[in-house]
SENUGU-482219 format. One record per residue (C-alpha): x, y, z; residue in three letters. Coordinates in nm, 2 decimals, always signed. Example, Ala and Ser with C-alpha at 12.3 -4.5 7.8 and 13.67 -1.06 7.14 Angstrom:
2
+1.23:-0.45:+0.78:ala
+1.37:-0.11:+0.71:ser
END
This chain:
351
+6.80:-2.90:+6.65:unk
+7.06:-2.73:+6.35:unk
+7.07:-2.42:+6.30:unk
+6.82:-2.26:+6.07:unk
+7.12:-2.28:+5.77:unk
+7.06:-2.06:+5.39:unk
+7.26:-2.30:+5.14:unk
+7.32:-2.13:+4.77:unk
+7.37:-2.38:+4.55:unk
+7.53:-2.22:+4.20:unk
+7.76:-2.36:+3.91:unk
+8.08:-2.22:+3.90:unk
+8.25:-2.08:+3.53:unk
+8.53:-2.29:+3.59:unk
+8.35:-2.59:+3.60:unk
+8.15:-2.52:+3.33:unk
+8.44:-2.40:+3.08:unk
+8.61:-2.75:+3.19:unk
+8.31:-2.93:+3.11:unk
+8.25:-2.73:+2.76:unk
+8.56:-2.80:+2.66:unk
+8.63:-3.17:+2.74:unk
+8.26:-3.13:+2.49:unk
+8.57:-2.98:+2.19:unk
+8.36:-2.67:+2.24:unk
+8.62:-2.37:+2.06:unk
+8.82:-2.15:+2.35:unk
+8.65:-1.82:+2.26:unk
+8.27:-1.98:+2.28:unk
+8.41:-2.17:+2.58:unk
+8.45:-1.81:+2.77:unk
+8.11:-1.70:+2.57:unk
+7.93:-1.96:+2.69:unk
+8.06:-2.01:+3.06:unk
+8.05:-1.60:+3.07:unk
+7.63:-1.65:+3.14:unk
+7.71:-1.78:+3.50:unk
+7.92:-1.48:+3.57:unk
+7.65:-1.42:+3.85:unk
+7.84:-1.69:+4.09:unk
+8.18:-1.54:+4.02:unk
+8.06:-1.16:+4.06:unk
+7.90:-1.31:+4.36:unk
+8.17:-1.51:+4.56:unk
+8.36:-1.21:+4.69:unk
+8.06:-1.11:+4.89:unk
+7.99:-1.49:+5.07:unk
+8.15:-1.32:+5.37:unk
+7.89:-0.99:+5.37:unk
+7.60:-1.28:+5.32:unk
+7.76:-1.49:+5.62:unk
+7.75:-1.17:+5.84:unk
+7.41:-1.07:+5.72:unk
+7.26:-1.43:+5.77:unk
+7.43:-1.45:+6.16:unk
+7.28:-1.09:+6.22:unk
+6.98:-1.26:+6.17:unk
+7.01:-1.61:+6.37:unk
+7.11:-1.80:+6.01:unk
+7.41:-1.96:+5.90:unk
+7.48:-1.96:+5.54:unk
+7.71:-2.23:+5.34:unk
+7.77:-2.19:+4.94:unk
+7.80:-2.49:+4.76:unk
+7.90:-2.56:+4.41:unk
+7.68:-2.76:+4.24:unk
+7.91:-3.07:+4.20:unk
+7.90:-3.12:+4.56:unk
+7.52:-3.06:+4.63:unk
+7.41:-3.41:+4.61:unk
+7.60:-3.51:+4.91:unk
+7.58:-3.25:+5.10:unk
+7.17:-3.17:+5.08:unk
+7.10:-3.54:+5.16:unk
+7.25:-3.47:+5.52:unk
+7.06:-3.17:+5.57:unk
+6.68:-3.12:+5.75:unk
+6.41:-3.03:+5.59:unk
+6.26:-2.81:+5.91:unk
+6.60:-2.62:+5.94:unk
+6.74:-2.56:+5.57:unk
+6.62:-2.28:+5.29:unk
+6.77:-2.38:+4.96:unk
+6.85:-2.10:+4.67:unk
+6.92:-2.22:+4.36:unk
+7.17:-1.93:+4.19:unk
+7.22:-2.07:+3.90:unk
+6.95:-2.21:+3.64:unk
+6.99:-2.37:+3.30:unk
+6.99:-2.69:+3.05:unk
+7.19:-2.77:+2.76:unk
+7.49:-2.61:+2.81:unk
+7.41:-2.55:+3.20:unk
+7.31:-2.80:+3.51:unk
+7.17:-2.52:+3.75:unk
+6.83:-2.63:+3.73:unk
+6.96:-2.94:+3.92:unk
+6.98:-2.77:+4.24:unk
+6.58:-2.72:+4.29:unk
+6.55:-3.08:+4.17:unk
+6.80:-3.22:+4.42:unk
+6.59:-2.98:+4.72:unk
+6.29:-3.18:+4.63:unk
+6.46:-3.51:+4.64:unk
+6.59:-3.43:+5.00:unk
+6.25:-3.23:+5.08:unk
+6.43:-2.93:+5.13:unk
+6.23:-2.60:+5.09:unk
+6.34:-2.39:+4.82:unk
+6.33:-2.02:+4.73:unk
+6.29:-1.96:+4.38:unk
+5.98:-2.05:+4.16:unk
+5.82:-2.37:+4.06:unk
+6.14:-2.63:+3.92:unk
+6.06:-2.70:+3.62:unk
+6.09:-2.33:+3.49:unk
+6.44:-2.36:+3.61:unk
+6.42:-2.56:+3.24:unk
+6.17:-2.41:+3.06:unk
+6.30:-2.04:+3.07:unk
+6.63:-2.14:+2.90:unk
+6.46:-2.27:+2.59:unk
+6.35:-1.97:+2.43:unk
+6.11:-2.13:+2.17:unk
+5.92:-2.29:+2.43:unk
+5.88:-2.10:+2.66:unk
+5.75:-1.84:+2.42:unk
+5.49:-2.07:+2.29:unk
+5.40:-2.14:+2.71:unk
+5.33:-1.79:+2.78:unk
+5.15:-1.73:+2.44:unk
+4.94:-1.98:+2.58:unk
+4.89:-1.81:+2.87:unk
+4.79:-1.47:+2.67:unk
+5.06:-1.30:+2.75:unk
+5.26:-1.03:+2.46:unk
+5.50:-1.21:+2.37:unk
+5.65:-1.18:+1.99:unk
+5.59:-1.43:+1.77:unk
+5.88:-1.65:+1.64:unk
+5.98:-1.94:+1.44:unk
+6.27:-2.17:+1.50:unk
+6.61:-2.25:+1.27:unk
+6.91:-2.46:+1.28:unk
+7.17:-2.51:+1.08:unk
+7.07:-2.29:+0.77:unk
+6.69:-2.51:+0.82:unk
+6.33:-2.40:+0.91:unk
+6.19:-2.64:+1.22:unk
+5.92:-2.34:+1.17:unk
+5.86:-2.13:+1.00:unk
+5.90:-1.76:+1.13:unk
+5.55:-1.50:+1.09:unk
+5.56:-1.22:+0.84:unk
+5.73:-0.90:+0.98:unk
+5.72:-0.50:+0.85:unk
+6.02:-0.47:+1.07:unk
+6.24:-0.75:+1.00:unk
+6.34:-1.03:+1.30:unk
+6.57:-1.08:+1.61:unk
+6.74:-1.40:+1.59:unk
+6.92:-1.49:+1.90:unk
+7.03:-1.88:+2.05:unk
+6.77:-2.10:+2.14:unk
+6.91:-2.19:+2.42:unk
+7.15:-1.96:+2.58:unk
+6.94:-1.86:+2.84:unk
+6.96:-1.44:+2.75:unk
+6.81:-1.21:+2.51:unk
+7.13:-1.12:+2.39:unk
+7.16:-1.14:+1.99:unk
+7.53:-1.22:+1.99:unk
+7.61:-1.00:+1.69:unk
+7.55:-0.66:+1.59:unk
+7.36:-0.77:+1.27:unk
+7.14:-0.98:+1.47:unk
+6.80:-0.75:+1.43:unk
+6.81:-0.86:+1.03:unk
+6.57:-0.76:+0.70:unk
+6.54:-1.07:+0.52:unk
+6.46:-1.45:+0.63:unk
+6.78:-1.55:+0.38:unk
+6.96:-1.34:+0.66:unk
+6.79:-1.54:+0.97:unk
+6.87:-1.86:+0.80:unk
+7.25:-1.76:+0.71:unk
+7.30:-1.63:+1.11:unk
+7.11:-2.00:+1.23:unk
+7.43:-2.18:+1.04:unk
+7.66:-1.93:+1.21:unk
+7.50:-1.98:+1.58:unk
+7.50:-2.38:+1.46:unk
+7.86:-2.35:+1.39:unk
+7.95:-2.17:+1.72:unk
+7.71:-2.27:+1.99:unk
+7.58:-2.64:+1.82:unk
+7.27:-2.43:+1.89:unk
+6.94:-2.37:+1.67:unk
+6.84:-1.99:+1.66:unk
+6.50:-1.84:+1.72:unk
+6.35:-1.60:+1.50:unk
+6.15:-1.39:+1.69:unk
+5.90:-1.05:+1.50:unk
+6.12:-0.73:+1.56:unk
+5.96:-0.51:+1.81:unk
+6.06:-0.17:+1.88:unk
+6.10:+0.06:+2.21:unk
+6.32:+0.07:+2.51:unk
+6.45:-0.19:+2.72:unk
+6.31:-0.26:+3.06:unk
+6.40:-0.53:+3.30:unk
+6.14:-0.57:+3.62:unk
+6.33:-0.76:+3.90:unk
+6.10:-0.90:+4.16:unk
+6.20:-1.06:+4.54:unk
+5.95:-1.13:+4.79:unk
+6.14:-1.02:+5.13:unk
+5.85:-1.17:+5.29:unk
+5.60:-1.48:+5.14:unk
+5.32:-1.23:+5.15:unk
+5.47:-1.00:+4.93:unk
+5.29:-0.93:+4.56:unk
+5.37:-0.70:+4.23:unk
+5.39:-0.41:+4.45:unk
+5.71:-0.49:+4.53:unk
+5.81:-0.52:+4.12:unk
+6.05:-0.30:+4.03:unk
+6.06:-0.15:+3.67:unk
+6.29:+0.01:+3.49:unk
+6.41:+0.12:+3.16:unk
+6.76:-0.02:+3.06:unk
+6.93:+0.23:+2.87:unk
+7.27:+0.08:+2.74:unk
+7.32:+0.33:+2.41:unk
+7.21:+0.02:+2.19:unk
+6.91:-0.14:+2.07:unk
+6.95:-0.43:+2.17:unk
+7.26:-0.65:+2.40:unk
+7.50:-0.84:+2.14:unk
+7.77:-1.08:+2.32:unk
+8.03:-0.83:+2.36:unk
+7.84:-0.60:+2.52:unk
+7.76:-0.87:+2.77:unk
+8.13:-0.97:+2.81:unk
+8.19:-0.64:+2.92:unk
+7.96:-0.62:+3.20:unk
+7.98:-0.91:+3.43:unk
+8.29:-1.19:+3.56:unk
+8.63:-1.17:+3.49:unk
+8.57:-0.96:+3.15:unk
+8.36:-0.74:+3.36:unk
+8.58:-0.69:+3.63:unk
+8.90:-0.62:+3.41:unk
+8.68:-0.29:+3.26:unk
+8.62:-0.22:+3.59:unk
+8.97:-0.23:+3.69:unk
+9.10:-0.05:+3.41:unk
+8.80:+0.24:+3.37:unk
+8.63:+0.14:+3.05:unk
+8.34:+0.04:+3.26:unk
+7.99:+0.24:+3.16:unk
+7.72:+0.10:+3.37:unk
+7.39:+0.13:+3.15:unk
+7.14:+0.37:+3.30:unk
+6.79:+0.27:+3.52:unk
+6.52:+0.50:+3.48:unk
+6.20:+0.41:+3.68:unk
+5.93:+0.33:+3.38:unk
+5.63:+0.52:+3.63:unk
+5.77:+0.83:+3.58:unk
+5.74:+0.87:+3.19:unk
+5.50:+0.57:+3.11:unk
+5.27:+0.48:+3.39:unk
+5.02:+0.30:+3.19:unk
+5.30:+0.07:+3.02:unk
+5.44:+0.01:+3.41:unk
+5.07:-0.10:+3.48:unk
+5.08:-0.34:+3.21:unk
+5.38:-0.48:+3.35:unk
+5.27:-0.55:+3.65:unk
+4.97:-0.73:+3.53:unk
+5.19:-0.95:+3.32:unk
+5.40:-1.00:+3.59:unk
+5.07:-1.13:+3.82:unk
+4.93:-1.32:+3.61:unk
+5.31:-1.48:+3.53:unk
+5.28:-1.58:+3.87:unk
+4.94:-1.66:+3.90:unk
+4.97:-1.88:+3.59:unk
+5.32:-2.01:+3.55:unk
+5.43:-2.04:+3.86:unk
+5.69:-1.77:+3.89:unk
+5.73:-1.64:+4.29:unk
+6.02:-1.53:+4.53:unk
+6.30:-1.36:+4.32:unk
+6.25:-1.38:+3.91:unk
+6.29:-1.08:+3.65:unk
+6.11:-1.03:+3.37:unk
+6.25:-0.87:+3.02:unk
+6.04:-0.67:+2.85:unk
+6.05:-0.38:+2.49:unk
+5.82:-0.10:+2.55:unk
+5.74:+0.14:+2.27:unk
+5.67:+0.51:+2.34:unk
+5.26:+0.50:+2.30:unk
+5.25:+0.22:+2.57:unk
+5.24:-0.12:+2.37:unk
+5.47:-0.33:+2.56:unk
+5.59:-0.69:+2.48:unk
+5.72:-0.92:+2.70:unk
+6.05:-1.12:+2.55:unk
+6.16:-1.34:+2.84:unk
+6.17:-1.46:+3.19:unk
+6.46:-1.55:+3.45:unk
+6.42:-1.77:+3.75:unk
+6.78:-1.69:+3.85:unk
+6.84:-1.29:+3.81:unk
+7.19:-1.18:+3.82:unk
+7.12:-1.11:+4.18:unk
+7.49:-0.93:+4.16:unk
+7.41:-0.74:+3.87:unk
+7.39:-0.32:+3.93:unk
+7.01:-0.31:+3.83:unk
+6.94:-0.59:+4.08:unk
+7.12:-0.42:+4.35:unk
+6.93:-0.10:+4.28:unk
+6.65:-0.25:+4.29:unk
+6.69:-0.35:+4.70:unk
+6.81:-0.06:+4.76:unk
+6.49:+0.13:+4.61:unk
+6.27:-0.07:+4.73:unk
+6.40:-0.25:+5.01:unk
+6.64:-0.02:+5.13:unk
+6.90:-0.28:+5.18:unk
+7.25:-0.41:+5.02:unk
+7.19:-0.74:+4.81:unk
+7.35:-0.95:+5.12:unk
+7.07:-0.76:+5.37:unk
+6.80:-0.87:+5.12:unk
+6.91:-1.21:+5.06:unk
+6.94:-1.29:+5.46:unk
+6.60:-1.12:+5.50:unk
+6.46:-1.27:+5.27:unk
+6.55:-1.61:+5.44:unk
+6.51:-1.51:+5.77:unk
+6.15:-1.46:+5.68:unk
+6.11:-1.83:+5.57:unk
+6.33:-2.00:+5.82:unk
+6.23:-1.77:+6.15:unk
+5.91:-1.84:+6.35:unk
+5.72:-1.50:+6.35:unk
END
């Protein structure tokens, strides 16, 4: 029988930037673009720490790009192979491929039901899913090109208009929260122009950032193991540049050269328990509902009397990101290689 084998499966920059701009995509929104699966370059230095981790365990462990996952999954079996999926995305990204090509093979997966590996990168549906589902999100309309495809709600606070389908809650530029729908129409023909992208135009909501990560080290394993935290950056809100400077190649140069601040996670249960509480409910009845289970996060805006207001969910966390790391550490009490192979181990192991 094989060995009991952990394949990642993950779209590289490279071949993404190649494939963006045979499209006659611009160099600068070629890096942009590309720069949202910084996760498998930040990543690929620490294969080696994952391969050790995995044999500690009894597992192999084999990346593969996502070019080559077709072959090599239709020669794998089902009763000895784990399959994580790194890297989601549509449009502009192929990840959500890799859960598709597990279930054509009947390889088991980690990760959360497939067709989410879609859904969460379309901002404007996705929304309108988990609206459906009751949950807080802000209400939004939908631009392109300087055009309403619907019309946005009234807001006292202006709107966030960010890419429909960039997969983040970024806002690319610093005059992205904006006062006036003539503003979210004129930023729609600038995303157009840049990204071939339509915009959503989501109702401004105040507070703090907070990002709750989520990875079930064990099937069994429920909200209690969500981690919550306030993301404090020094900004209102993530604009492009801000994400340039965090994660693959731009991220590493800062590093490398000291300009690196890493934004600061502060548990939301000590200052806000009732708004962690809330999470948590969102984040069970997400699963309950959606379909969300084994490693997701969840982005949230939580104002300082407790309302809180959920703006989007990831199948595919930057698992190399600092607040995921943190997060195994705090509540796992293991490096982000120890928590992946445990996390396998627990699925591929008899107990």
């Amino acid at each position: 029988m094989p060995k009991p084998t952990l394949i990642l499966v993950f779209e590289p920059e490279a071949a993404c930037r190649a494939r963006l701009a045979a499209e006659g995509f611009a160099e600068r929104r070629v890096l942009e673009i590309s720069s949202y699966l910084a996760q498998s370059t930040d990543l690929a230095p620490e294969f080696a720490a994952i391969e050790n981790a995995c044999a500690d365990r009894g597992l192999d462990f084999v990346p593969l790009e996502l070019d080559d996952a077709a072959a090599d999954l239709a020669r794998r079996a089902p009763d000895s192979t784990l399959v994580w999926t790194l890297t989601d995305g549509v449009a502009y990204f192929r990840g959500s491929a890799g859960p598709a090509l597990a279930r054509l093979n009947g390889l088991p997966t980690i990760g959360s039901d497939e067709p989410l590996f879609a859904l969460c990168q379309d901002k404007f549906r996705s929304g309108a899913v988990l609206a459906a589902l009751g949950l807080p999100v802000p209400p939004a309309g939908l631009a392109r090109d300087g055009q309403w495809l619907v019309e946005p709600p009234g807001s006292d606070r202006g709107w966030f208009v960010k890419p429909n389908r960039l997969g983040a809650k970024i806002g690319i530029w610093a005059d992205s929260h904006v006062a006036t729908l003539g503003h979210a129409l004129e930023l729609s023909h600038r995303v157009f122009e840049a990204y071939r992208d339509a915009v959503i135009v989501q109702r401004y909501v105040p507070g703090r950032n907070v990002r709750a990560s989520f990875l079930a080290l064990r099937p069994d394993v429920g909200t209690e193991a969500l981690g919550v935290f306030f993301v404090d950056s020094g900004g209102d809100f993530q604009t492009m540049d801000h994400s340039l400077a965090l994660y693959g190649d731009t991220g590493a140069a800062a590093i490398a050269s000291g300009s690196y601040v890493e934004p600061k996670l502060v548990a939301v249960e000590d200052s806000q328990p009732e708004a962690a509480a809330k999470i948590r409910r969102i984040a069970a009845r997400s699963m309950q509902t959606l379909g969300l289970r084994d490693v997701f996060s969840m982005d949230f805006r939580v104002e300082a009397d407790d309302p809180v207001h959920l703006v989007e969910f990831e199948v595919c966390p930057g698992l190399p990101c600092f607040d995921f790391r943190a997060y195994c550490r705090t509540q796992w009490g293991l490096s982000l290689a120890g928590a992946m192979a445990e996390t396998a181990a627990s699925r591929l192991l008899p107990r």
